[in-house]
Residue frames as a rotation matrix with the C-alpha (Angstrom) as fourth column:
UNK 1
0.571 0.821 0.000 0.00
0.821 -0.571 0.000 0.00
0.000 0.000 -1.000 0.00
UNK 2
-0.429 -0.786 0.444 1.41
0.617 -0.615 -0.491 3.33
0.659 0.063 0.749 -0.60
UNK 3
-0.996 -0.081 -0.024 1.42
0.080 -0.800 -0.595 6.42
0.029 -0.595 0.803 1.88
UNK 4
-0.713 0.690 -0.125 -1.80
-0.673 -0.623 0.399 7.84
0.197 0.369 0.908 0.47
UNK 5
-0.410 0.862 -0.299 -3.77
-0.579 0.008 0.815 4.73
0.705 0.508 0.495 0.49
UNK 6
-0.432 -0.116 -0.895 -2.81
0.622 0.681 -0.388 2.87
0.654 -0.723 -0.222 3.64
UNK 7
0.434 0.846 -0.309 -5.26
0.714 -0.113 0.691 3.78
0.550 -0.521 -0.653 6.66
UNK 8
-0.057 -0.507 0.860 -4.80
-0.482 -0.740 -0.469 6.88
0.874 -0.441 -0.203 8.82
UNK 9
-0.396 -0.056 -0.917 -3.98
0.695 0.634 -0.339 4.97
0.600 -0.771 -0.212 12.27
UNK 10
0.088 0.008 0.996 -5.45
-0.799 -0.596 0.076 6.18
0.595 -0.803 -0.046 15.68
UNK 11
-0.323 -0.445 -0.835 -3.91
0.139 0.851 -0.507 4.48
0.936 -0.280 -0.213 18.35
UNK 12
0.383 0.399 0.833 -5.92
-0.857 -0.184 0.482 4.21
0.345 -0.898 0.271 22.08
UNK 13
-0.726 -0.451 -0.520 -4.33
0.085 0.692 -0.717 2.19
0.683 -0.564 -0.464 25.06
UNK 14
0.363 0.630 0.687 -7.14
-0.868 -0.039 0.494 0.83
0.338 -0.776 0.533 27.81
UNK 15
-0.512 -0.113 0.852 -6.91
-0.745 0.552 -0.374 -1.31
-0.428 -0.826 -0.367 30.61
UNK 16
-0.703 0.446 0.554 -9.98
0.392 0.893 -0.222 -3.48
-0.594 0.062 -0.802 28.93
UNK 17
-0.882 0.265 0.389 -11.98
0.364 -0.140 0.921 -3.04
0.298 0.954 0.027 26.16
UNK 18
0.290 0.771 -0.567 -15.11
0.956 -0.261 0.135 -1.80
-0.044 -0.581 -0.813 28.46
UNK 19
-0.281 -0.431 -0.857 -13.20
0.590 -0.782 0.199 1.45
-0.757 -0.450 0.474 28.79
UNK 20
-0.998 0.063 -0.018 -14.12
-0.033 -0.237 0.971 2.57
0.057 0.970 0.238 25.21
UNK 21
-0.118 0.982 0.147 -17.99
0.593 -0.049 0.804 2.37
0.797 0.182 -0.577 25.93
UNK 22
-0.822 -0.256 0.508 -19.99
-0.412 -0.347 -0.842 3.96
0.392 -0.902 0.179 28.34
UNK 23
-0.928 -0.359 -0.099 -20.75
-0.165 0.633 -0.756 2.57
0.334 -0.686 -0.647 31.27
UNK 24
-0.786 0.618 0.001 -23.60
-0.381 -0.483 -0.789 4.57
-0.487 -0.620 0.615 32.11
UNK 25
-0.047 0.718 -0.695 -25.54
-0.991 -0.121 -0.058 3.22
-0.125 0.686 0.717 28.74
UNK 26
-0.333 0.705 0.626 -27.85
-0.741 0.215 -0.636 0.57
-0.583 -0.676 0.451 29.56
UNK 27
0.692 0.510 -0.511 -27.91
-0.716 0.399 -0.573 -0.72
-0.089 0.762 0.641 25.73
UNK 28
0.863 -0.344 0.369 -26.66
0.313 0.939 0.143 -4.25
-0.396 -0.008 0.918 24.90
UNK 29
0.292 -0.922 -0.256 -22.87
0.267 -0.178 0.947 -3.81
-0.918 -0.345 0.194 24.18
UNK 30
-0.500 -0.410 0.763 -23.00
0.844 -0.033 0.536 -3.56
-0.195 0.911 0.363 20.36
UNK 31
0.402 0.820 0.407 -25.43
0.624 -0.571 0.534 -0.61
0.670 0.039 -0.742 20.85
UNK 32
0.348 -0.073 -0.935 -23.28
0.831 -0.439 0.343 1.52
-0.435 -0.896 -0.092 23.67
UNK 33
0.938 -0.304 0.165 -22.40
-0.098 -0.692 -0.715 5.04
0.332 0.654 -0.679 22.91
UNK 34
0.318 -0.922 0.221 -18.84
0.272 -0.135 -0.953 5.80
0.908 0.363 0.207 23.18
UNK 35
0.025 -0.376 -0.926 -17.08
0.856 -0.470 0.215 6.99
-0.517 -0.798 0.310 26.21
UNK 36
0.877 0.391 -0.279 -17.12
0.362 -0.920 -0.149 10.88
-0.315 0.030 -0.949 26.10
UNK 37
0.561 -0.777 0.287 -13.27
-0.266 0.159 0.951 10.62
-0.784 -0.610 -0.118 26.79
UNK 38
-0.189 -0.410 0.892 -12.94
0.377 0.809 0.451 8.32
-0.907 0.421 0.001 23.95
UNK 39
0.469 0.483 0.739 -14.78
0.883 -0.237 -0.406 9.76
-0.021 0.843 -0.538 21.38
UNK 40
0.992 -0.115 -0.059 -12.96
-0.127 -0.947 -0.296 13.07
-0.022 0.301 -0.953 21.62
UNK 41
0.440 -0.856 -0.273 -9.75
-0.425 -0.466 0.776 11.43
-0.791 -0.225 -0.569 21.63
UNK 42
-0.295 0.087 0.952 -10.55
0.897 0.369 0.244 9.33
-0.330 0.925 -0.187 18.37
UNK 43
0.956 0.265 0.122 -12.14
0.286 -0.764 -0.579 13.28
-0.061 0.588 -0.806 17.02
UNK 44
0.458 -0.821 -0.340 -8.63
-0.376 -0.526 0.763 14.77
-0.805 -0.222 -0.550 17.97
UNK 45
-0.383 -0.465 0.798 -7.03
0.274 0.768 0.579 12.27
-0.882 0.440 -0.166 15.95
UNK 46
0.240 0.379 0.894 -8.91
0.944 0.124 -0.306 12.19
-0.227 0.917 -0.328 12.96
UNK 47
0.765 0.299 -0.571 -8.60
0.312 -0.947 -0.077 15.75
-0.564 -0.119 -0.817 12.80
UNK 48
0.148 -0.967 -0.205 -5.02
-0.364 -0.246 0.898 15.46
-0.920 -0.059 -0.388 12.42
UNK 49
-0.143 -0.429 0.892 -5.11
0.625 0.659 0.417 12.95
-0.767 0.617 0.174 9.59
UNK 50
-0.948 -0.316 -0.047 -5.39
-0.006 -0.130 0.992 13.78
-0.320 0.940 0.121 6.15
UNK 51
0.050 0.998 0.026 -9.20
-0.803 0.056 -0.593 14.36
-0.594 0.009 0.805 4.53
UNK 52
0.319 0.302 -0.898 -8.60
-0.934 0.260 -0.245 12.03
0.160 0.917 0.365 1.96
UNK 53
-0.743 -0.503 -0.442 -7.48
-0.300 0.840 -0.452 8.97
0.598 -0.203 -0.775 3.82
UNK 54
0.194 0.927 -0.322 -9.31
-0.200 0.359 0.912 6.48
0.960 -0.113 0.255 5.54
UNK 55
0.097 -0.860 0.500 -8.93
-0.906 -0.285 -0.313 5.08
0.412 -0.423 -0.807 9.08
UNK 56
0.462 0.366 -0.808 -8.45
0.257 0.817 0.517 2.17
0.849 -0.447 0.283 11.27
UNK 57
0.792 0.279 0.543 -8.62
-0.493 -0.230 0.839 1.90
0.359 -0.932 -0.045 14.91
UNK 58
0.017 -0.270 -0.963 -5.89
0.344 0.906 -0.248 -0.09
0.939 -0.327 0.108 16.78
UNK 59
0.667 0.334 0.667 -7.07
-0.628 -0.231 0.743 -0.41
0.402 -0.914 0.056 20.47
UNK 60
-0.365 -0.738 -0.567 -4.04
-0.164 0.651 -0.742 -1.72
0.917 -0.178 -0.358 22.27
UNK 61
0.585 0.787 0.195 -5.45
-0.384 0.058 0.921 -3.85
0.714 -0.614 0.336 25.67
UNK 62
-0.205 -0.824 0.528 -4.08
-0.906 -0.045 -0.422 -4.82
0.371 -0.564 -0.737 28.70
UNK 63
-0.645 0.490 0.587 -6.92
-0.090 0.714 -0.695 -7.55
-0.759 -0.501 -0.416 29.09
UNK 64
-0.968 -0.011 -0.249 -8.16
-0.249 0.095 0.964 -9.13
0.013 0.995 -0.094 25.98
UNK 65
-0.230 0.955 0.186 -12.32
-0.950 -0.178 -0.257 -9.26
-0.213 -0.236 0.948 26.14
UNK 66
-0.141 0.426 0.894 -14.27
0.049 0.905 -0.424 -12.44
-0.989 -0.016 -0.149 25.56
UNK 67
-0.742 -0.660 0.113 -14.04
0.240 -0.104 0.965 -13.08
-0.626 0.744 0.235 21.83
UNK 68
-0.028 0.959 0.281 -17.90
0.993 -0.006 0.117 -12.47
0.113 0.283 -0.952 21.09
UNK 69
0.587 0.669 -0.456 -17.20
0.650 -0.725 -0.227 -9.29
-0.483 -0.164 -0.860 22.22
UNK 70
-0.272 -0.945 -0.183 -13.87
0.165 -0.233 0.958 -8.44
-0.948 0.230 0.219 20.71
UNK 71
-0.786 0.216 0.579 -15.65
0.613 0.157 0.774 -9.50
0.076 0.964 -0.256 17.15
UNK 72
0.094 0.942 0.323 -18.35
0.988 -0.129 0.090 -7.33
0.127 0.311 -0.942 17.87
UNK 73
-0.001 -0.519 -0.855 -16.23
0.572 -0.701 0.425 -4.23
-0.820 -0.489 0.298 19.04
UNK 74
-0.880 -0.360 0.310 -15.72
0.414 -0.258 0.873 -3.21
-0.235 0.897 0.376 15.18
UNK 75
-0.491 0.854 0.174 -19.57
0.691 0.259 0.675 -3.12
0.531 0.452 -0.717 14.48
UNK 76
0.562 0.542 -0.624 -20.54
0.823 -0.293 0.487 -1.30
0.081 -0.788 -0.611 17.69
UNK 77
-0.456 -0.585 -0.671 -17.61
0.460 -0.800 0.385 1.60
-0.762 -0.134 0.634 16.88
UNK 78
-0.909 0.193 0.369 -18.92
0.322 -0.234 0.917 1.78
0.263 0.953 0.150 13.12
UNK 79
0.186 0.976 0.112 -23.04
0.851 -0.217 0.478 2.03
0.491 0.007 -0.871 14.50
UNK 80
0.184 -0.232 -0.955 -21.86
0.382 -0.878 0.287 4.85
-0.906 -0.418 -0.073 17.46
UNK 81
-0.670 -0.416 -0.615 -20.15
0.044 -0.849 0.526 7.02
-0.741 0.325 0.587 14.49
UNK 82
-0.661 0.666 0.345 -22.87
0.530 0.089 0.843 6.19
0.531 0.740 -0.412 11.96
UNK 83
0.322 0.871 0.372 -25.81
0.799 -0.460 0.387 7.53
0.508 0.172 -0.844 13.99
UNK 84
0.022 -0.049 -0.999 -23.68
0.337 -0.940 0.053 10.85
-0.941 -0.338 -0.004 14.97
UNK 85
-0.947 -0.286 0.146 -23.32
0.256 -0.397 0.881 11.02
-0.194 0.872 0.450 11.38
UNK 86
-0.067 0.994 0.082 -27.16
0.825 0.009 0.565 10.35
0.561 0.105 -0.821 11.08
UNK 87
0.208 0.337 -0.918 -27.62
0.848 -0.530 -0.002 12.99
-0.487 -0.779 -0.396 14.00
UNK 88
-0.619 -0.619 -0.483 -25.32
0.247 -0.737 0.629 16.05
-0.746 0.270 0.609 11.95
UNK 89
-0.763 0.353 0.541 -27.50
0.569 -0.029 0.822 15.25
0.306 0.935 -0.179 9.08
UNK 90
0.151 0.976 -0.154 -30.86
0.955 -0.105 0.276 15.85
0.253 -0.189 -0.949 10.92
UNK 91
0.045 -0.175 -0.983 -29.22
0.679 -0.717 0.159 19.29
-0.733 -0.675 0.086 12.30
UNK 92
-0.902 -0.418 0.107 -28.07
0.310 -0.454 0.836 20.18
-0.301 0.787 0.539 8.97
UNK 93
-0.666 0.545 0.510 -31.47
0.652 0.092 0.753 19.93
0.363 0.834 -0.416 7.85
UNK 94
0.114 0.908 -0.403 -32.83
0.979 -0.034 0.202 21.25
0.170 -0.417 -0.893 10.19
UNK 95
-0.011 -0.481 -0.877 -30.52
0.365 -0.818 0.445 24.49
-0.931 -0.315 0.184 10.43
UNK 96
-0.997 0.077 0.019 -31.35
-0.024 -0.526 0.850 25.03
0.076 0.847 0.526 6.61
UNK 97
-0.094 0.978 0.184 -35.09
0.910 0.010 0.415 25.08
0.404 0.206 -0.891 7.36
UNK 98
0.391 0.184 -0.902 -34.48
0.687 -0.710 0.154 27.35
-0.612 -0.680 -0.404 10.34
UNK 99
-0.677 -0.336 -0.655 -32.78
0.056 -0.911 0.409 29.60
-0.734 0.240 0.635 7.34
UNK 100
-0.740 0.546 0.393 -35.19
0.457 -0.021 0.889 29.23
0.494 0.837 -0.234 4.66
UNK 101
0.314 0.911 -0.268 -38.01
0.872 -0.165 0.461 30.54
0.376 -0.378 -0.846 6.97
UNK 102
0.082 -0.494 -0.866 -35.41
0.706 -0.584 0.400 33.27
-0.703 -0.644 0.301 8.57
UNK 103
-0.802 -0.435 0.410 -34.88
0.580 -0.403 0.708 34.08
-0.143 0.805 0.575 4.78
UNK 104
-0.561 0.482 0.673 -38.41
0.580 -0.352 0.735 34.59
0.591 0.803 -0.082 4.10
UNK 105
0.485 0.366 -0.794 -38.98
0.868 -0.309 0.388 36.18
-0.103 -0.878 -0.467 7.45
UNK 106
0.162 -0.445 -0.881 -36.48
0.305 -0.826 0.474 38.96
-0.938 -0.345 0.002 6.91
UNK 107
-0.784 0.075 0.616 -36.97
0.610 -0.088 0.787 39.33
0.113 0.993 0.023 3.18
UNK 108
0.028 0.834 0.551 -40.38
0.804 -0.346 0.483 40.27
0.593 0.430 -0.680 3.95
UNK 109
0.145 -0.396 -0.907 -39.38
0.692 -0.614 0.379 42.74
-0.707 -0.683 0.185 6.91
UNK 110
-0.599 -0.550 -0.581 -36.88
0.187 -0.802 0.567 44.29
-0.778 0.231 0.584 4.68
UNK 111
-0.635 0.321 0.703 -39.61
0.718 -0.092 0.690 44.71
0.286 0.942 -0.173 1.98
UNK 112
0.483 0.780 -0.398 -42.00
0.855 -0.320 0.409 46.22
0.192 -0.537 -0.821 4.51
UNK 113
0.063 -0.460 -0.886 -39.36
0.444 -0.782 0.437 48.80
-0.894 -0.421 0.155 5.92
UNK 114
-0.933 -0.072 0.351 -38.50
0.344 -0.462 0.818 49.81
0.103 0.884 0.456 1.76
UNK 115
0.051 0.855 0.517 -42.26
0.754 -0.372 0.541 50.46
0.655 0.362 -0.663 1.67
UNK 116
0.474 0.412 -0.778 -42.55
0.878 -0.284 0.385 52.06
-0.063 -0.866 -0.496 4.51
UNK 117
-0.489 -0.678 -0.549 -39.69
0.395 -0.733 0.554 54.32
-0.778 0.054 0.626 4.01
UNK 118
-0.797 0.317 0.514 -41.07
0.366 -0.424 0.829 55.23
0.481 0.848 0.222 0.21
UNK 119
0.065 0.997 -0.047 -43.90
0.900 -0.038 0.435 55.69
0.432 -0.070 -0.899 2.00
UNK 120
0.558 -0.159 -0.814 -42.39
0.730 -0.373 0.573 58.14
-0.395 -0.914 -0.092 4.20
UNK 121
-0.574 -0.814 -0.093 -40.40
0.547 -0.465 0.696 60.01
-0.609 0.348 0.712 1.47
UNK 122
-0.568 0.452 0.688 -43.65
0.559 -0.402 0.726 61.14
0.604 0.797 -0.024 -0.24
UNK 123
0.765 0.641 -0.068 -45.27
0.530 -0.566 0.632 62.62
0.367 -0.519 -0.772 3.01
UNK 124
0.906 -0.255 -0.337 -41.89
0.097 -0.651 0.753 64.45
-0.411 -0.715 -0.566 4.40
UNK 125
0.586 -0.807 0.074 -38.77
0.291 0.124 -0.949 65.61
0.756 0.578 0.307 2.93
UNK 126
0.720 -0.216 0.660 -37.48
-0.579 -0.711 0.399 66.72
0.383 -0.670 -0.636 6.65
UNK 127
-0.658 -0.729 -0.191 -34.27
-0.444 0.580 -0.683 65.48
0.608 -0.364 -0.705 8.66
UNK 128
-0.216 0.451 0.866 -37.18
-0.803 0.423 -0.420 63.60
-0.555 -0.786 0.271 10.71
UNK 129
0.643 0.754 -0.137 -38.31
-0.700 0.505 -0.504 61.84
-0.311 0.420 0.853 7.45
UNK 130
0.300 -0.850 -0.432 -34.55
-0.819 0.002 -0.574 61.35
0.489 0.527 -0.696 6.60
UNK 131
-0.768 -0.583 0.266 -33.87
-0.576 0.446 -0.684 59.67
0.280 -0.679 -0.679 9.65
UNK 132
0.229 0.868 0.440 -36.92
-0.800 0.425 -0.424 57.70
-0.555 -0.255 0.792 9.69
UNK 133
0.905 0.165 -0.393 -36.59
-0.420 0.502 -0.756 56.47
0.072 0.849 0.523 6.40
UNK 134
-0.331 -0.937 -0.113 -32.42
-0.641 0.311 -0.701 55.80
0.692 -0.159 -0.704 7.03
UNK 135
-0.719 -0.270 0.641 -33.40
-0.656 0.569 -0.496 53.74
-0.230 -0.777 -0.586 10.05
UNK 136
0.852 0.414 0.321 -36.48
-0.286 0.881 -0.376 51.48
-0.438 0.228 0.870 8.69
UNK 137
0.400 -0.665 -0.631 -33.47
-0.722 0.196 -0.664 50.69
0.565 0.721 -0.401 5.89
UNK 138
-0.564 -0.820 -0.092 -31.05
-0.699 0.534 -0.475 49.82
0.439 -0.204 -0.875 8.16
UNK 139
-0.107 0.683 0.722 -33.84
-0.716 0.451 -0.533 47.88
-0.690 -0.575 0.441 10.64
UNK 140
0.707 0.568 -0.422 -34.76
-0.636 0.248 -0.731 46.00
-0.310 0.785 0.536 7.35
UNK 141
0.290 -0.812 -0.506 -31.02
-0.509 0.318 -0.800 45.02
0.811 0.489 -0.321 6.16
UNK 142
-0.908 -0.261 0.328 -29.95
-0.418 0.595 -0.686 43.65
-0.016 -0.760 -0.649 10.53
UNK 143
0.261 0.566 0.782 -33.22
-0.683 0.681 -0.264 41.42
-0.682 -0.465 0.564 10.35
UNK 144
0.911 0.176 -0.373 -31.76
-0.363 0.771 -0.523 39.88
0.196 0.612 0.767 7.48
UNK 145
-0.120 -0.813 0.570 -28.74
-0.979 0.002 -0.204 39.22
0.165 -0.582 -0.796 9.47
UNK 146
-0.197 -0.308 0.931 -29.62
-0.590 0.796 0.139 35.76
-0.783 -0.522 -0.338 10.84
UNK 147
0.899 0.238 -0.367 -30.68
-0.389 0.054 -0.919 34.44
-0.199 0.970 0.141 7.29
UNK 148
0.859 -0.510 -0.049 -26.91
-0.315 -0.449 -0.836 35.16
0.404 0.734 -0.546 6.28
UNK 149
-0.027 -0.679 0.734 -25.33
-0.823 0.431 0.369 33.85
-0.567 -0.595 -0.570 9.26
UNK 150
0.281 -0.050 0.959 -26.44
-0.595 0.775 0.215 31.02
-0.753 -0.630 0.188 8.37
UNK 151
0.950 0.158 0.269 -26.69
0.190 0.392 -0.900 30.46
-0.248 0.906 0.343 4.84
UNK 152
0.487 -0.862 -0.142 -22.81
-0.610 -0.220 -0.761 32.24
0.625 0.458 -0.633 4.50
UNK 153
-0.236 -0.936 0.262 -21.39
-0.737 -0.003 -0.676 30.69
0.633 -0.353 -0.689 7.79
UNK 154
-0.167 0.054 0.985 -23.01
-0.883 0.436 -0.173 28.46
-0.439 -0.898 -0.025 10.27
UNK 155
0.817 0.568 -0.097 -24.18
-0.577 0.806 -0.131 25.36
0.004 0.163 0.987 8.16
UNK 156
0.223 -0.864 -0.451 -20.17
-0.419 0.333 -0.845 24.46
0.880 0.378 -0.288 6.68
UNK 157
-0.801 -0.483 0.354 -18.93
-0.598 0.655 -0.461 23.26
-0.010 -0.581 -0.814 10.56
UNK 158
-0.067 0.661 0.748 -21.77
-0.594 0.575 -0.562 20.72
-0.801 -0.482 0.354 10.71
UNK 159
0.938 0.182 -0.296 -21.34
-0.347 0.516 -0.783 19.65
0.010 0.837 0.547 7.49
UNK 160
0.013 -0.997 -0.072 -17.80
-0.708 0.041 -0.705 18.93
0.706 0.060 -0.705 8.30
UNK 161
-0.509 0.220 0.832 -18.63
-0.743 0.376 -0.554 17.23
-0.435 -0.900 -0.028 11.42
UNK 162
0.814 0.545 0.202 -21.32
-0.236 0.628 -0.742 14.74
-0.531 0.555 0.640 9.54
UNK 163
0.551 -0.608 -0.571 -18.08
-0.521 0.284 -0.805 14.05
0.652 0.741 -0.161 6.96
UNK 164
-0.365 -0.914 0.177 -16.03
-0.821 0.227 -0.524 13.36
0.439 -0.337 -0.833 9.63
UNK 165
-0.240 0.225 0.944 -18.42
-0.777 0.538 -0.326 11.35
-0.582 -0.812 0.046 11.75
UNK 166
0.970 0.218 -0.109 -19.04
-0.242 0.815 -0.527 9.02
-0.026 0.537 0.843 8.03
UNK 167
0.033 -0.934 -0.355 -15.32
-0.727 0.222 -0.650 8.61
0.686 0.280 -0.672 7.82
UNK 168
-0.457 -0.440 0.773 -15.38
-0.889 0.203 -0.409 7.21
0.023 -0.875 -0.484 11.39
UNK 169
0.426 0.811 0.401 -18.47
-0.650 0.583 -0.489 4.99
-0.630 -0.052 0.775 10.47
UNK 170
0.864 -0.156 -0.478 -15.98
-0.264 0.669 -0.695 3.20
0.429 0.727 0.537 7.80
UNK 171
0.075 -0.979 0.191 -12.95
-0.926 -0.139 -0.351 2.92
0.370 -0.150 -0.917 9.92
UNK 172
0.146 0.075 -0.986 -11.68
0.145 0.985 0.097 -0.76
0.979 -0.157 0.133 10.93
UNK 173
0.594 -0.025 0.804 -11.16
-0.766 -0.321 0.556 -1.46
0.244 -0.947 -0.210 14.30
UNK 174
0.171 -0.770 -0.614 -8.08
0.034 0.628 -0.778 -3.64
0.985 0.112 0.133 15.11
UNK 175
0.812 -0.149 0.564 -7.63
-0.517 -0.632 0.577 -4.68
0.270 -0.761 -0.590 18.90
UNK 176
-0.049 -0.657 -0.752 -4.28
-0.239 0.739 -0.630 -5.84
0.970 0.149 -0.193 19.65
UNK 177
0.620 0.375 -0.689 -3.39
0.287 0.709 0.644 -7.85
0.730 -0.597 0.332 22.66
UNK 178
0.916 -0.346 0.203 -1.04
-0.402 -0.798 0.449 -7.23
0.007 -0.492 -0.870 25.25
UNK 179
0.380 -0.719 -0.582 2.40
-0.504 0.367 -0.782 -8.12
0.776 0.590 -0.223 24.67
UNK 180
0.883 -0.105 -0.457 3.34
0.356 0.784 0.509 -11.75
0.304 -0.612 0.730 26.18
């Protein structure tokens, strides 16, 4: 394999392969979420790698699990990063509805304030009408403010996040033993 196509490695050392779930979650073992712990030191990692590489786990143990669970360790890392991917999606979508409605929420505003102002430039030509009409404007242009947040800046980290968390959903998971 060359450079490029061989796996980006993260490497985690535990006491026992339990350490990598948590503890607190009640679901059958191929179903636990991550440790909190864990999962941000397998995000750290990835971070570092390359975007265009894949990865693979290697989970070095001090105490080698029961082999039903060892074989099922791979499956139960891939479902955890699959439904945070699944989870990023639903945000995503949901953080472009919340702009599509913001859009057409502060579109109309800023249509209302233009009227208004025109409206205001044919009854008064005074520095009162001036400064009416100058402030519906601006009023009109800062409601379309959250619109723009999102649509220029806030969706791109969550879509990053959802990439990363599918990368993680393909990564292998390799645990090695402890050395005899």
């Amino acid at each position: 394999m060359s450079p490029k196509t061989e796996p980006a490695r993260i490497e985690l050392r535990l006491r026992e392969l339990a350490q990598l779930f948590n503890s607190m979650d009640p679901s059958p073992f191929v179903d636990r979420d991550l440790d909190r712990d864990a999962e941000e030191f397998i995000l750290g990692w990835a971070r570092e790698h390359p975007t265009g590489r894949e990865f693979e786990l290697v989970v070095h143990l001090e105490t080698m699990p029961p082999a039903d669970r060892a074989a099922g360790a791979e499956g139960a890392v891939r479902r955890y990063f699959a439904s945070r991917a699944e989870m990023k999606r639903r945000e995503l979508r949901e953080l472009l509805r919340r702009g599509r409605l913001s859009l057409l929420v502060g579109v109309l505003f800023l249509s209302a304030c233009y009227g208004l102002g025109v409206l205001i430039g044919y009854l008064g030509s005074g520095h009162l009408s001036i400064v009416a009409k100058e402030s519906l404007s601006i009023g009109g242009w800062v409601a379309m403010w959250r619109p723009l947040q999102i649509y220029l800046y806030d969706w791109w980290p969550v879509r990053e996040e959802q990439t990363m968390f599918r990368r993680l959903a393909r990564m292998s998971v390799r645990l090695v033993p402890p050395a005899a």
